[in-house]
C-alpha positions as CSV (number, residue, x, y, z in Angstrom):
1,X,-2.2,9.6,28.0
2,X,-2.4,13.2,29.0
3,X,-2.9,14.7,31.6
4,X,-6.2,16.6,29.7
5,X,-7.5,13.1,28.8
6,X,-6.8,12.0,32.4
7,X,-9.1,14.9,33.3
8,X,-11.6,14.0,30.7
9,X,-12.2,10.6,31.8
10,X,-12.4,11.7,36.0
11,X,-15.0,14.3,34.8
12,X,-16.9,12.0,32.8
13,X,-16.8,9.3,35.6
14,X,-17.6,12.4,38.5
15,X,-20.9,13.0,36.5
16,X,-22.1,9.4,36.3
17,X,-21.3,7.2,39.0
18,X,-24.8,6.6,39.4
19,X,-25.3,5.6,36.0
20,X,-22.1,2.9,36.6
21,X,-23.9,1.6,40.2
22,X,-27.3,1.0,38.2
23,X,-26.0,-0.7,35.0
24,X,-24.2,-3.2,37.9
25,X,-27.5,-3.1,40.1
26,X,-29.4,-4.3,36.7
27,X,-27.0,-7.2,35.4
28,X,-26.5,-8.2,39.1
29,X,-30.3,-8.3,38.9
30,X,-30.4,-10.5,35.8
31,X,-28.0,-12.7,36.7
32,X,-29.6,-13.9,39.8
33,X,-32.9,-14.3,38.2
34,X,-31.3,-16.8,35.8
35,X,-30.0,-18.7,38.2
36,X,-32.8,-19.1,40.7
């Protein structure tokens, strides 16, 4: 890996670390509903 696809990926993950902490908000969600 370079060091431009290194920098690639940290943008990509400084502009959505939102987006990561809702997708694991919504299958934490679902997964407790199936097992109550």
């Amino acid at each position: 890996m370079t060091n431009e696809t290194i920098n690639e990926l940290l943008k990509d993950y400084d502009q959505r670390p939102f987006d990561r902490l809702n997708f694991f908000f919504k299958v934490s969600y679902m997964y407790l509903r199936r097992i109550s």
